[in-house]
Each structure stands twice: as structure tokens, then as C-alpha cells.
C-alpha positions in Angstrom: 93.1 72.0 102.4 93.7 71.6 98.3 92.3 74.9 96.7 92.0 74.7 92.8 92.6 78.0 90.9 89.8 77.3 88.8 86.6 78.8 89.2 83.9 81.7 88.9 82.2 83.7 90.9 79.1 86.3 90.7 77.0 88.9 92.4 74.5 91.5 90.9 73.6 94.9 92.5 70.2 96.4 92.4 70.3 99.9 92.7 67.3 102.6 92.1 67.8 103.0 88.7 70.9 100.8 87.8 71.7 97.1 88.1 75.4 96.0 88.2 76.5 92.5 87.7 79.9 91.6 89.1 81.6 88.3 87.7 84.9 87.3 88.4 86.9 84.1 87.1 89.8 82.7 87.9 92.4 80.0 86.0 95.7 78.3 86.7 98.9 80.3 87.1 102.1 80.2 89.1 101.6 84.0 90.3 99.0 86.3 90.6 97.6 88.6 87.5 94.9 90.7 88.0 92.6 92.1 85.0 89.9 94.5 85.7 87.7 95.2 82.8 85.8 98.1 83.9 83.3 100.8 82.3 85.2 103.7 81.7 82.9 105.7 84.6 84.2 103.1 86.9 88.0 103.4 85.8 89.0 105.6 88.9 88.1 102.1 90.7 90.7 100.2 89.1 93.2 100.0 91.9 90.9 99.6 94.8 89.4 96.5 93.1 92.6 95.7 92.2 93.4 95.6 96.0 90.8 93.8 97.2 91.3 91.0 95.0 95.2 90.8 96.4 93.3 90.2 99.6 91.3 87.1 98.6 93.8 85.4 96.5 98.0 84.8 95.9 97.8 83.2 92.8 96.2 82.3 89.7 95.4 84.4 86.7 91.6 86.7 87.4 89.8 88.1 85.3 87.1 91.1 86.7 84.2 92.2 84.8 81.5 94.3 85.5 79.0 95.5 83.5 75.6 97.2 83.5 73.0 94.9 81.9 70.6 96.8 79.0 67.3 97.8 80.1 64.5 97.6 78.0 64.3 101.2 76.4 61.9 104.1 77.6 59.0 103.9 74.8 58.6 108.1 75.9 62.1 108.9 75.1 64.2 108.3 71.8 67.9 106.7 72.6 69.1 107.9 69.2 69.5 111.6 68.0 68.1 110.9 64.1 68.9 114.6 63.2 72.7 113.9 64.3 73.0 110.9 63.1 71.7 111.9 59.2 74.2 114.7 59.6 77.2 112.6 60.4 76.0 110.2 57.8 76.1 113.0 55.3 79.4 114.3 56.4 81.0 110.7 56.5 80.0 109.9 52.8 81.0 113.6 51.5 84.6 112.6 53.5 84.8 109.5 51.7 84.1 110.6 48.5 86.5 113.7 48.8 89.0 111.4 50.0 88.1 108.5 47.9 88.3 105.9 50.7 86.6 102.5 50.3 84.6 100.6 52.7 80.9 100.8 54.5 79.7 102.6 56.5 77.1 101.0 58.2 74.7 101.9 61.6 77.2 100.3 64.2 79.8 103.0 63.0 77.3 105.9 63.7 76.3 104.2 66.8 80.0 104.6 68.9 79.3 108.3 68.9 77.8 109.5 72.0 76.1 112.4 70.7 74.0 110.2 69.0 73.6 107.4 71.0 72.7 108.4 74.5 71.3 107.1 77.9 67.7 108.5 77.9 66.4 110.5 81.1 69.4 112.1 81.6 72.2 111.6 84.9 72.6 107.7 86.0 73.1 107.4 89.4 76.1 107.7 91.1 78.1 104.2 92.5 80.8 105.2 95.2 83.3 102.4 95.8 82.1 100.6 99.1 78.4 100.3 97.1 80.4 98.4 94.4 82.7 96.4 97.2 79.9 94.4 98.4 78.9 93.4 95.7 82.5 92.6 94.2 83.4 91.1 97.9 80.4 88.4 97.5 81.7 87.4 93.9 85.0 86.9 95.2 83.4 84.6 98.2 81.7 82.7 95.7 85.1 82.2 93.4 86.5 81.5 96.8 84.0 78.5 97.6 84.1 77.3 93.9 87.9 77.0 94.2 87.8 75.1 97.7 85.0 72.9 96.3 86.9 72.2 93.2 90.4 71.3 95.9 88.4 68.8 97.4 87.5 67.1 94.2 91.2 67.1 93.4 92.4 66.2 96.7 90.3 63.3 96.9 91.7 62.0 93.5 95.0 62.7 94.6 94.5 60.9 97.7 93.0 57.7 95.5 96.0 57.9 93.2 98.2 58.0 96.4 96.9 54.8 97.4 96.7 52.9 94.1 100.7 54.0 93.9 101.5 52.7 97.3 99.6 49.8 96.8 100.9 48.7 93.1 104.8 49.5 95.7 103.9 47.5 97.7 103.5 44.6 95.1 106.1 45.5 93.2 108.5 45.2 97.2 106.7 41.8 97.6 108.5 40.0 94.2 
């Protein structure tokens, strides 16, 4: 059977208080390169998911993301320290004057910092790794399928192009 190295696969993991969505993707190459693109809490992960790709496939470039998808924030609790985030304000313009540095400073620079930007009601919940392989193992089955489904589309063109060639042979053998 023909297997493309094309495709895309996805799975998302409700938890109690955390979703996950899984998506991997896969193009054309001659060997196999694997790119995780992880959350930083989930870096320790890196070679396990790294493995368990190697299981599923031999070749072809993959690309791994997984993310956390935003949730509509708590009305009770702020997200943002305003007290903080004045300060640094403050403390960034004096800097830039002192130093005379051009450029903006605008809210997505204040944002980065955790300290003022934080997750609201405290501790997320802990993923261990065999919570995260299922749902990483069902993304790869569904690359897995897209790439067989894909072969068979190629295959049959192959096979038509097979024929057309050994027919126009055949005519070409007959003069």
C-alpha cells in the first residue's frame, strides 16, 4: 500500500480544568525530522513524544504542537496585576529616558511578564505523560489514516498513468 507523507492529524483532551489540543502534521521528506513545539511546563516531555512519533512513522518531516486553548476569563478574578504593571511602566520610561533609547513601549511588552500577567485561581492541574499519550497517540492515528487515504489517491493515479504509458508502448511497438 502507497502511503503519502502528507497529512494532519488532531485530538483534544478534556480534562477538569484544562483542555489540550494535540495537532500534528506531516510533509514530504527523504528522512525523518521530528519538531515538538511544546509549552515550556510540558518541555520535560520532549523526548517521550519524540519517541512515540519514531514509532508511527520513518519518514517525512512532523511537526507537533500542542497547546492549551484560552478560556474565557473569570469575571471574579483580575488576570492582570495593574499596580505591577504601572510600576514597570514607570520604571521602563525612566530607563529609557536615562538611557535615551528610542522606541514604544506598548501593552504587549508589559504583558510577557508573568508577574503581571497570570493564570487566575491559582495551580493548573497537573498532566503526567500517559494522560497526554492518548491523546497525542489518537492524533498520530488520524495523520496515520490521512496519509494512507492520501496513498490510495496517488496510487490510483499512478496505476492510471501506468496504463496510459503501456498502452501509448504498445502503439508506439505496433508501427
Amino acid at each position: 500500500m502507497v502511503e503519502s507523507m502528507t497529512g494532519y492529524g488532531r485530538s483534544a483532551l478534556k480534562l477538569k480544568k484544562r483542555s489540550l489540543v494535540v495537532e500534528v502534521k506531516s510533509v514530504n521528506s527523504k528522512f525523518l525530522e521530528i519538531k515538538n513545539h511544546l509549552p515550556k511546563e510540558f518541555s520535560d516531555f520532549d523526548s517521550k513524544v519524540t519517541a512515540l512519533i519514531k514509532k508511527h512513522f520513518a519518514r517525512g518531516v512532523i511537526d507537533m504542537f500542542l497547546s492549551e486553548p484560552a478560556k474565557a476569563a473569570d469575571k471574579s478574578s483580575s488576570m492582570i496585576d495593574y499596580e505591577r504593571a504601572r510600576a514597570f511602566y514607570n520604571e521602563a520610561r525612566k530607563l529609557q529616558k536615562s538611557l535615551k533609547l528610542s522606541g514604544e513601549l506598548d501593552v504587549n511588552t508589559i504583558l510577557r511578564y508573568r508577574e503581571i500577567a497570570f493564570q487566575p485561581n491559582g495551580e493548573k492541574e497537573r498532566i503526567n505523560f500517559s494522560i497526554l499519550e492518548k491523546a497525542l497517540t489518537a492524533a498520530l492515528g488520524k495523520l496515520k489514516g490521512m496519509r494512507r487515504k492520501e496513498g490510495a489517491h496517488l496510487e490510483k493515479d499512478i496505476r492510471s498513468r501506468l496504463s496510459k504509458i503501456a498502452d501509448l508502448t504498445g502503439k508506439i511497438d505496433e508501427n
